[in-house]
Every structure is written in C-alpha cells, then in structure tokens.
N, C-alpha and C positions, 0 to 999 in steps of 0.2 A: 504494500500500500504506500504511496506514495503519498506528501503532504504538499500544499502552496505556498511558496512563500509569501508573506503580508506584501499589498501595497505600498510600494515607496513613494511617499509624496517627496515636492522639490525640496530644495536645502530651507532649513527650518533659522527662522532669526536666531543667533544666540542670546542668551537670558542675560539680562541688563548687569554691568559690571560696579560691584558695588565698591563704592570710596568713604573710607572713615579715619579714624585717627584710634590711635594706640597711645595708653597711658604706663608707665611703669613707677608702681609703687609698693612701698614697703611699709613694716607694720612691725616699729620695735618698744617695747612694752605697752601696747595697746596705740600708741601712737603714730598716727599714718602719717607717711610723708611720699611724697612726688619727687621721685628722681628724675635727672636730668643729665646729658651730658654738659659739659662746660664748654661754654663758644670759644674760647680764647685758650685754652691749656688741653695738650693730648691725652694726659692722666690725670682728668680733676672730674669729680661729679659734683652735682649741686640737691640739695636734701631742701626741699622746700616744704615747712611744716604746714599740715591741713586741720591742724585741732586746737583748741583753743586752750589755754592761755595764750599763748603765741604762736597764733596762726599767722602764716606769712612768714613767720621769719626763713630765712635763707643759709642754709650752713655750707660750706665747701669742703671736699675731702680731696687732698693734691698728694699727689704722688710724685717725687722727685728725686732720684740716685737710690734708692731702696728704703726713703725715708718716708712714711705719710704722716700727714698732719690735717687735722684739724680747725677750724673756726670757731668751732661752739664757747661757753663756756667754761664747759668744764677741762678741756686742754687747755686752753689759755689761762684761767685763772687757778683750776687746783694742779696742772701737770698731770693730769690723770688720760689712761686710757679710755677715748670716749665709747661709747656704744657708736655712734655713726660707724667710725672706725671699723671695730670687731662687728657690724652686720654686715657690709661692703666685703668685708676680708670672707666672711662665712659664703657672702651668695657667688663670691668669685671673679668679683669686679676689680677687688683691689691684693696684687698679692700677696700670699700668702708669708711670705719670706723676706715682704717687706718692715721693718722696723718703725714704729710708732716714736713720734716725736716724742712723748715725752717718756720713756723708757729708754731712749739714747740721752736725755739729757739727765736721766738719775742715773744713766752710767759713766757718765762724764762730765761732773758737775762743773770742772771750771772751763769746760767747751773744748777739749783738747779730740783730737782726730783719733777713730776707732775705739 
C-alpha cells in the first residue's frame, strides 16, 4: 500500500523576528544589583544597586596586574574584602587568582613590592 505525500503549498513567510534587550543581575544577601560592563576599562564591571536604602548607587570592581579592587565602602574605609569582590570572583567574571586590594595591602603595610 502505498501513501501520498501532503500538499506542498508555496514558500510560507517566516515568523516575525523578535528584538528585546537582556539584563544581567545579581543577588548578594538578598540585595539585587545590575551589572554592567564598564565603557572605558577592559577589566572593570559596574554593580548598580536596585534596593533601597541606596538604590542607584554605582560600585566599580577593576581588575589591574592581578590586583582587584573595589569602590564601595567597605574596601575603602575598613580595608576589608568586599562581597562585590568575592561574588564576581564566585560567578567567574573576575579571577580567581586575582588578589584583592586590600589583603595585598595587610600584607605589605608600608606599600613595599610583592
């Protein structure tokens, strides 16, 4: 027994190409923030907070000779390793074997090389 193949009708329009925009964000102790790449630096992202107390502000994390650092608060005023930091380094943006500013400067408190 033999079957028929279906009718082929002509070339059919293809189905309308959709265009939207992509977000990437992150979410470190309940706190969401919008990442960014940084227009001006190869290895910088920008952490822009979306919750309030301080929504809007803008944090930078640079990466420069295996050193990263920091903007926020908490590196600049306690020398602490911030979370920005250790999320970036966890999702794989920032790496891993790079040295945090302020853990090279408790290792070389009077600024001396290596």
């Amino acid at each position: 027994m033999s079957t028929v193949a279906p009718e082929v009708r002509g070339a059919q329009p293809a189905p309308p190409v959709r265009h939207g925009t992509c977000r990437l964000t992150l979410t470190i102790d309940g706190t969401e923030y919008r990442l960014s790449r940084s227009p001006s630096a190869r290895a910088a992202w920008h952490l822009k907070r979306m919750a309030e107390p301080r929504k809007g502000t803008v944090y930078c994390v640079l990466t420069h000779k295996c050193i990263v650092s920091c903007t926020c608060p908490d590196s600049i005023t306690n020398g602490a390793v911030c979370k920005h930091v250790r999320a970036l380094k966890a999702l794989g943006l920032v790496a891993r074997r790079a040295t945090p500013e302020a853990v090279r400067a408790a290792r070389h408190p009077e600024g001396g090389v290596s």
